[in-house]
Structure formats: structure tokens, C-alpha cells
LOKEGU-954488 format. One record per atom (N, C-alpha, C): residue number from 1; atom name; x, y, z. Coordinates in nm, 4 decimals, padded with zeros to 6 digits. Each point is the difference from the previous one (the first is absolute). Example, Ala and Ser with C-alpha at 12.3 -4.5 7.8 and 13.67 -1.06 7.14 Angstrom:
<lumros>
{seq=1, atom=N, east=01.3190, north=-00.5690, up=00.7800}
{seq=1, atom=CA, east=-00.0890, north=00.1190, up=00.0000}
{seq=1, atom=C, east=00.0900, north=00.1200, up=00.0000}
{seq=2, atom=N, east=-00.0350, north=00.1050, up=-00.0720}
{seq=2, atom=CA, east=00.0820, north=00.1190, up=00.0060}
{seq=2, atom=C, east=-00.0770, north=00.1090, up=00.0730}
</lumros>
This chain:
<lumros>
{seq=1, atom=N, east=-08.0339, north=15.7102, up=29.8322}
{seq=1, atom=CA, east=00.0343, north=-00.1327, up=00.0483}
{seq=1, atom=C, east=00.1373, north=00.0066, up=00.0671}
{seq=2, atom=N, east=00.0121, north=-00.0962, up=00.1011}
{seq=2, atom=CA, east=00.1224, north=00.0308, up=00.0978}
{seq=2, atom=C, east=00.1264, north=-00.1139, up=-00.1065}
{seq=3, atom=N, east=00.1037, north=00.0034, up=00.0587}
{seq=3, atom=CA, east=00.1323, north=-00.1141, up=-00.0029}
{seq=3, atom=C, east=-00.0772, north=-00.1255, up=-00.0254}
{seq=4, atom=N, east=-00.0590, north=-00.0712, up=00.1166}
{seq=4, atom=CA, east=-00.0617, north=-00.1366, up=00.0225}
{seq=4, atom=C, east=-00.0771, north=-00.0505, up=-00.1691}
{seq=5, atom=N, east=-00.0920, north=00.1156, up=00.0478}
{seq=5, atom=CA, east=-00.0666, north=-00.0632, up=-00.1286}
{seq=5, atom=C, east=00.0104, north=00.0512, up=-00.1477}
{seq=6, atom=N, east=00.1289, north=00.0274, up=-00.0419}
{seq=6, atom=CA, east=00.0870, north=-00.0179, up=-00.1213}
{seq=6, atom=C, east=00.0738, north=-00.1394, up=00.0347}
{seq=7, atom=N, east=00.0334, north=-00.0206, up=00.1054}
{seq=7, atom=CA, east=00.0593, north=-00.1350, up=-00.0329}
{seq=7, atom=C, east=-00.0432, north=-00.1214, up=00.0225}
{seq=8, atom=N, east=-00.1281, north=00.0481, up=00.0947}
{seq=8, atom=CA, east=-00.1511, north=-00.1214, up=-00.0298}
{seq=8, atom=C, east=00.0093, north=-00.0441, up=-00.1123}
{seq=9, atom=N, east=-00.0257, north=00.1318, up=-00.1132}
{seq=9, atom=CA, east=-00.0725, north=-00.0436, up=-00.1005}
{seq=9, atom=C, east=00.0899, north=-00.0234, up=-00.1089}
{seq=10, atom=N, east=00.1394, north=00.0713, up=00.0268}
{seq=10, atom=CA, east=00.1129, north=-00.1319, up=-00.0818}
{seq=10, atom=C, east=-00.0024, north=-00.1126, up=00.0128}
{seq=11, atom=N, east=-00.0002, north=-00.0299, up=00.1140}
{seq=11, atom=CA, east=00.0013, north=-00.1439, up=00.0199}
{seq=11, atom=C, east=-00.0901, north=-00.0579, up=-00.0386}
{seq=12, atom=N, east=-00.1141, north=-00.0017, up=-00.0067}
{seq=12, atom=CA, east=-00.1358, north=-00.0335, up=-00.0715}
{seq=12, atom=C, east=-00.0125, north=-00.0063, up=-00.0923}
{seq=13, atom=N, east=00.0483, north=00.0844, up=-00.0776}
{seq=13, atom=CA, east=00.0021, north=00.0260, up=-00.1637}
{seq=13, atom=C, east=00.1020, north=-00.1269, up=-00.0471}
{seq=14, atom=N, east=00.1219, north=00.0087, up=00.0969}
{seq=14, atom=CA, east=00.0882, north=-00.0839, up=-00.0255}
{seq=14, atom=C, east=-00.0399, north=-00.2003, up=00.0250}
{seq=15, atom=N, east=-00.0909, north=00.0345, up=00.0674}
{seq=15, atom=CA, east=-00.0363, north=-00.1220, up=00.0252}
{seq=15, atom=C, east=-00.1193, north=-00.0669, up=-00.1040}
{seq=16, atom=N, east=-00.0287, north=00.0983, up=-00.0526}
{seq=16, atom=CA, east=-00.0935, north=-00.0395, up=-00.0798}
{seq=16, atom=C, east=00.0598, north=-00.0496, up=-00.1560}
{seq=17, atom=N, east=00.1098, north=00.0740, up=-00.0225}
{seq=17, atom=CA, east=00.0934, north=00.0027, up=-00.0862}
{seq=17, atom=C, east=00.0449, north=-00.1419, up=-00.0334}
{seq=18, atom=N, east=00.0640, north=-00.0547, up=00.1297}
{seq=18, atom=CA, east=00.0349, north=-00.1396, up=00.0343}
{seq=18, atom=C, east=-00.0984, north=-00.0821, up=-00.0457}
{seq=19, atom=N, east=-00.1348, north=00.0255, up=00.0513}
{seq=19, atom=CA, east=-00.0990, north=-00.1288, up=-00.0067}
{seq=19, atom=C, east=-00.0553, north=00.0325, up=-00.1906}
{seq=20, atom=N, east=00.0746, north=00.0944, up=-00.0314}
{seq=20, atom=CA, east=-00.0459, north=00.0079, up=-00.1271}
{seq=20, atom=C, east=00.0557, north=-00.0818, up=-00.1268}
{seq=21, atom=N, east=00.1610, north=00.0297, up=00.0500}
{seq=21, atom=CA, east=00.0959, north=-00.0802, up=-00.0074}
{seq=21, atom=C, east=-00.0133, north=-00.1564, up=00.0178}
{seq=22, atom=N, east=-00.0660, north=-00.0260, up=00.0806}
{seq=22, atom=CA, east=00.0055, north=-00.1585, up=00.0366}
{seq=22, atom=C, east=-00.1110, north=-00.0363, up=-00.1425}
{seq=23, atom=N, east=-00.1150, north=00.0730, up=-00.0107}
{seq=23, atom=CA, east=-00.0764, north=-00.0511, up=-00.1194}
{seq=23, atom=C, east=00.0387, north=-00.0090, up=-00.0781}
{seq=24, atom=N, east=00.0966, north=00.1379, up=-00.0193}
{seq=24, atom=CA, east=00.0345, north=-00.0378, up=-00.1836}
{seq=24, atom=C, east=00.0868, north=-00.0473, up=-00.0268}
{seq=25, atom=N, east=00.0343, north=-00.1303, up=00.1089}
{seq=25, atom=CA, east=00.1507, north=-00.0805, up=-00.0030}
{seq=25, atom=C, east=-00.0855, north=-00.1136, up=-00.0499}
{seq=26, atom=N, east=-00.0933, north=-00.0154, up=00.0682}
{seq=26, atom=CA, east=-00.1149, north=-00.1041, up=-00.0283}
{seq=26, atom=C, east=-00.1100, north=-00.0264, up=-00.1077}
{seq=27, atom=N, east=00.0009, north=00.0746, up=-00.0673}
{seq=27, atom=CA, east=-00.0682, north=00.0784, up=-00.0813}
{seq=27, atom=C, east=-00.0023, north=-00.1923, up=-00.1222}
{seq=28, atom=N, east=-00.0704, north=-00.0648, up=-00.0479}
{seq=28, atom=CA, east=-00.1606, north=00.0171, up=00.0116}
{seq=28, atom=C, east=-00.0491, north=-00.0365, up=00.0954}
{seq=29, atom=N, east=00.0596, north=-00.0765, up=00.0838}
{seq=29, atom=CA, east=-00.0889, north=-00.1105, up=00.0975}
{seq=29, atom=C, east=-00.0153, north=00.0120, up=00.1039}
{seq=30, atom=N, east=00.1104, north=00.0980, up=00.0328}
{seq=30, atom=CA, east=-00.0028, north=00.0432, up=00.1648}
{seq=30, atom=C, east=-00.0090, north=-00.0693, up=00.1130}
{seq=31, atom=N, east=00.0952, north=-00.1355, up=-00.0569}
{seq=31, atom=CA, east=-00.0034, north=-00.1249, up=00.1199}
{seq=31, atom=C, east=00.1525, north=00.0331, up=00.0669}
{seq=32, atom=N, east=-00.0547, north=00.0745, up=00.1359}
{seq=32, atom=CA, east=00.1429, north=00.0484, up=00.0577}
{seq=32, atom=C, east=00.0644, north=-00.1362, up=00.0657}
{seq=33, atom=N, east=00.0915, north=00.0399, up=00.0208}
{seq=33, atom=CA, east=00.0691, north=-00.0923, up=00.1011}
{seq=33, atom=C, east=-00.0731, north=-00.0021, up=00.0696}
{seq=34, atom=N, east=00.0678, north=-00.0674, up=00.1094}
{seq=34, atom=CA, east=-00.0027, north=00.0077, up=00.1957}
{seq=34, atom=C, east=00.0870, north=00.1307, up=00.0896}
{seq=35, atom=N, east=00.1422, north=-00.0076, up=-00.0584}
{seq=35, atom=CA, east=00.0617, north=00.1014, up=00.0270}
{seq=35, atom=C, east=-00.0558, north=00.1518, up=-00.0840}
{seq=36, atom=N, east=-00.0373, north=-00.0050, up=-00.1119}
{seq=36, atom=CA, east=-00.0953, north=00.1236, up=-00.0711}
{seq=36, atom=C, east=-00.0968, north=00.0247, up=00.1025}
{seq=37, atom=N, east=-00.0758, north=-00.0952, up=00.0724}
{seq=37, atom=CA, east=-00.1437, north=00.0147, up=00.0571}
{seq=37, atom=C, east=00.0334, north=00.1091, up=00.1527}
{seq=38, atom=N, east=00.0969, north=-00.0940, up=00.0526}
{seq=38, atom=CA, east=00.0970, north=00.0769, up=00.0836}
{seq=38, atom=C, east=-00.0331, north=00.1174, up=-00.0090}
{seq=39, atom=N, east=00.1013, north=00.0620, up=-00.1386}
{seq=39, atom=CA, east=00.0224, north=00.1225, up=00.0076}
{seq=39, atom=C, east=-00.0803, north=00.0730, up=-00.0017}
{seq=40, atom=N, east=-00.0631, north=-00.0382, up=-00.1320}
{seq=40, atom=CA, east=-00.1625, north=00.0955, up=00.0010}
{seq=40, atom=C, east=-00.1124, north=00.0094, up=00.1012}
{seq=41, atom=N, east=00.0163, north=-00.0890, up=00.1366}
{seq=41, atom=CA, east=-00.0747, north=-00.0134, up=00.1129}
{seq=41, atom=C, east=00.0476, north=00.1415, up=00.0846}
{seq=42, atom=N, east=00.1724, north=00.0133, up=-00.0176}
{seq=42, atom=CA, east=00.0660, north=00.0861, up=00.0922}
{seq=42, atom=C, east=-00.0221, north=00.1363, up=-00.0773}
{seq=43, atom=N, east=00.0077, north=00.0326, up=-00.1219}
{seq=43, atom=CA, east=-00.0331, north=00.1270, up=-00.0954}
{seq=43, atom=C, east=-00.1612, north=00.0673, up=00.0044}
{seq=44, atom=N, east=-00.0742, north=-00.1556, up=00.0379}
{seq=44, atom=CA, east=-00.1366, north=00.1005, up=00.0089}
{seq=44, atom=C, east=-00.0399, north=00.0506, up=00.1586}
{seq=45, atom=N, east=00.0720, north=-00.0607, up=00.0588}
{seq=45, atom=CA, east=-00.0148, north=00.0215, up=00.1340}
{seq=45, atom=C, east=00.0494, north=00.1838, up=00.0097}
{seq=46, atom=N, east=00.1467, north=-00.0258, up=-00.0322}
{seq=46, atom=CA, east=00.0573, north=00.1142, up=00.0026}
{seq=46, atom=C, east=-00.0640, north=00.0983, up=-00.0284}
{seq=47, atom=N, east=-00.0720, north=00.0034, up=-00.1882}
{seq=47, atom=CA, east=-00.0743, north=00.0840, up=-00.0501}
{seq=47, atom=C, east=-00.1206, north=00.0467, up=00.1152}
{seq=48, atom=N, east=-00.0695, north=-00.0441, up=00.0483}
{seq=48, atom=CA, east=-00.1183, north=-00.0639, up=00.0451}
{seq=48, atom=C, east=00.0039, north=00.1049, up=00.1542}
{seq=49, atom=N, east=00.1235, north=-00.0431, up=00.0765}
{seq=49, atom=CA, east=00.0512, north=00.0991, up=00.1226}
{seq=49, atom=C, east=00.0101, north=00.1181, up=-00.0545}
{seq=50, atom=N, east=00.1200, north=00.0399, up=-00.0819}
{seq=50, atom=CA, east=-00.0081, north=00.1044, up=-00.0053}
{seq=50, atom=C, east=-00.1200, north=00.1052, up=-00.0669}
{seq=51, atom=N, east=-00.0592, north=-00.0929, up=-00.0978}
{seq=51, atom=CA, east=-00.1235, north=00.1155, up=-00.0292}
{seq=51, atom=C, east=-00.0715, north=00.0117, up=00.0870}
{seq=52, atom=N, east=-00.0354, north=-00.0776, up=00.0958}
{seq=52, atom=CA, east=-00.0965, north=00.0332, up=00.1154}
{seq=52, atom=C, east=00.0006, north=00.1335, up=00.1083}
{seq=53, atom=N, east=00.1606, north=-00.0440, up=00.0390}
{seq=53, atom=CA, east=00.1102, north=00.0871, up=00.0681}
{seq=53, atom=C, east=-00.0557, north=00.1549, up=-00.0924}
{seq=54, atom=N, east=00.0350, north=00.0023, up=-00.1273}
{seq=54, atom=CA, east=-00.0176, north=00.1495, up=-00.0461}
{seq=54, atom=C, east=-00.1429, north=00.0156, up=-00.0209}
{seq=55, atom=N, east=-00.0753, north=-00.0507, up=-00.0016}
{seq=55, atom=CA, east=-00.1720, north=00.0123, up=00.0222}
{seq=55, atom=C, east=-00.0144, north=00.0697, up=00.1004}
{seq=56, atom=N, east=00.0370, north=-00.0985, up=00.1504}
{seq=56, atom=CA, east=-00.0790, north=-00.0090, up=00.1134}
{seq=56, atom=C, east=00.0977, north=00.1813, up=00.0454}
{seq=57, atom=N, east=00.1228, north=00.0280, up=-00.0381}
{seq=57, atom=CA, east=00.0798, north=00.1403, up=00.0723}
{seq=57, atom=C, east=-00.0882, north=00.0869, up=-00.1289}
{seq=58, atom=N, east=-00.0102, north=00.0325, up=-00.0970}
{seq=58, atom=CA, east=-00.0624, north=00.0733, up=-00.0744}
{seq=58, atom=C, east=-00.1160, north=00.0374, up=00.0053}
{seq=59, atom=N, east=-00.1265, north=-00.0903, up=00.0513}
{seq=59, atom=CA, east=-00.1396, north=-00.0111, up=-00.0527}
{seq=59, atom=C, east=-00.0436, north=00.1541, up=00.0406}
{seq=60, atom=N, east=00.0438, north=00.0082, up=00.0887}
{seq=60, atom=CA, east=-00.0740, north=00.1862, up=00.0338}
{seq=60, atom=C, east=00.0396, north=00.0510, up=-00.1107}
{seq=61, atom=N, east=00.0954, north=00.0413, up=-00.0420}
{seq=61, atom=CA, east=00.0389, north=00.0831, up=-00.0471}
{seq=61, atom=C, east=-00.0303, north=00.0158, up=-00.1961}
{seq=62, atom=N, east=00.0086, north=-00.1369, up=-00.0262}
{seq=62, atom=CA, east=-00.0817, north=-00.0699, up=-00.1365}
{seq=62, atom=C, east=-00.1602, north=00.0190, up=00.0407}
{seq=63, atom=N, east=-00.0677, north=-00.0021, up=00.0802}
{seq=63, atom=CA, east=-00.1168, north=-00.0113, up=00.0301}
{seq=63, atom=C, east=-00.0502, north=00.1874, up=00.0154}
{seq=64, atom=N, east=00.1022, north=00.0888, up=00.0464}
{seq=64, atom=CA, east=-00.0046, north=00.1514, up=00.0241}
{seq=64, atom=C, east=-00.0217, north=00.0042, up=-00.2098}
{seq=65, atom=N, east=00.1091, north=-00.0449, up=-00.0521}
{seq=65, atom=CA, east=00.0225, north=00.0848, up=-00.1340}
{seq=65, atom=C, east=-00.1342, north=-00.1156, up=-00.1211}
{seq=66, atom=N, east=-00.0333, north=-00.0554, up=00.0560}
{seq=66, atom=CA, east=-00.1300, north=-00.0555, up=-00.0878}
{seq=66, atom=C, east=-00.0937, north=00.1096, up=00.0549}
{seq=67, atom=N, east=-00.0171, north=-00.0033, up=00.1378}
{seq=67, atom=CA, east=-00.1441, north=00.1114, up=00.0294}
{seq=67, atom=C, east=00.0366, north=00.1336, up=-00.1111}
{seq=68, atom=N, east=00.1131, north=00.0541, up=00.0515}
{seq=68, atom=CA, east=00.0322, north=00.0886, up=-00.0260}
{seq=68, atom=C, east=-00.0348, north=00.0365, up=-00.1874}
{seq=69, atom=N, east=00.0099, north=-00.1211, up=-00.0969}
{seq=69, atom=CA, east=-00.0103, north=00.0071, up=-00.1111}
{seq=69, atom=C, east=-00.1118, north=-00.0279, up=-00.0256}
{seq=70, atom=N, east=-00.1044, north=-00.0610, up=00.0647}
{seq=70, atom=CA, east=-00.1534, north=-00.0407, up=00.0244}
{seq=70, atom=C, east=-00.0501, north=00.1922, up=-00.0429}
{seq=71, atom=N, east=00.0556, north=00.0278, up=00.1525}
{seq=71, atom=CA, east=-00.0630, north=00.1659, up=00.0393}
{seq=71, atom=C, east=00.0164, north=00.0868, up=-00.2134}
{seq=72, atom=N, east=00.1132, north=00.0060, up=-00.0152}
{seq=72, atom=CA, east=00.0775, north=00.0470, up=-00.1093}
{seq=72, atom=C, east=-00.1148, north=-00.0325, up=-00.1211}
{seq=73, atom=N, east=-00.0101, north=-00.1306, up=-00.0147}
{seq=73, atom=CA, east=-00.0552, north=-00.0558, up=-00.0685}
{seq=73, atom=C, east=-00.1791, north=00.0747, up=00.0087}
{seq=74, atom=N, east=-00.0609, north=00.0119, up=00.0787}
{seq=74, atom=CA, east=-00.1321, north=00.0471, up=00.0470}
{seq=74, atom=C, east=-00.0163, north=00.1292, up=-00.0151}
{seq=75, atom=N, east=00.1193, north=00.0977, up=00.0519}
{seq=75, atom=CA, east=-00.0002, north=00.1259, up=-00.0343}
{seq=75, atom=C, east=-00.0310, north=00.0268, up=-00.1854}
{seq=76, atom=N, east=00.0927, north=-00.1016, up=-00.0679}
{seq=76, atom=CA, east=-00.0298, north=00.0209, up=-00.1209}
{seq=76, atom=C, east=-00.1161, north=-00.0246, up=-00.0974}
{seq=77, atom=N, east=-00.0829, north=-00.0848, up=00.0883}
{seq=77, atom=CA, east=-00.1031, north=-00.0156, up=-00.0400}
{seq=77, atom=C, east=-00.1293, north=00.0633, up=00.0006}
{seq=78, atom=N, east=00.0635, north=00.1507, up=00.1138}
{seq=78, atom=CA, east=-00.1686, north=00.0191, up=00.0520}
{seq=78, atom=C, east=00.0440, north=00.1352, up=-00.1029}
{seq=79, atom=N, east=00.0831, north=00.0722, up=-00.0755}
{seq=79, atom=CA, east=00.0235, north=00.0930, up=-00.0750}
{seq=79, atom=C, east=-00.0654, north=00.0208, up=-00.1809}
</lumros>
């Protein structure tokens, strides 16, 4: 994985962190604010871009090492 997507997926992680945060501020009822709604509108977005972002630059290469463990996987089976 390159620079980008280590810090895609900080940020993602981090964003998820936040909206995790917002629940368990809320925690039983989870009647956010307006300004809460805000935020958590702007955190899933964030989340939301950047996982896509590291999907859509990766998929070959996540998609090479599944075949690749498919193949692995088959070899061991025909023994």
C-alpha cells in the first residue's frame, strides 16, 4: 500500500472513531442534537470518501491477492 492510502485509512478509522464517540455521548437514546447531526453528516461522508478512494486505487491489486489465495487454496485441495 502506497502513502495515500495509510492516510485514507487513518482518516477513516478516525472518522469512524468520532461517529463512535458521538453515540456513546448519547448513549441510551441517541437523540443527537442538530449541531451533533451536523457533525456526524460531515464524519460519515468523510469515512464514506475515503473508503471508496482506497477501494476504487486498490481493487486490482486486493482482487490479484484473493485470486491468488483462491489458486493457493485449490492447489491444497486437489493433494
Amino acid at each position: 500500500m502506497d502513502e495515500n492510502t495509510v492516510n485514507r485509512t487513518k482518516a477513516a478509522i478516525n472518522a469512524l472513531i468520532d461517529i463512535d464517540q458521538l453515540w456513546i455521548e448519547n448513549t441510551p437514546n441517541y437523540a443527537l442534537s442538530t449541531q451533533e447531526l451536523v457533525i456526524l453528516k460531515k464524519r460519515l461522508e468523510r469515512a464514506m470518501e475515503n473508503v471508496s478512494k482506497i477501494y476504487e486505487e486498490n481493487i486490482v491489486r486486493m482482487q490479484a491477492a484473493e485470486d491468488e489465495i483462491k489458486k493457493m487454496h485449490q492447489g491444497k485441495k486437489r493433494k
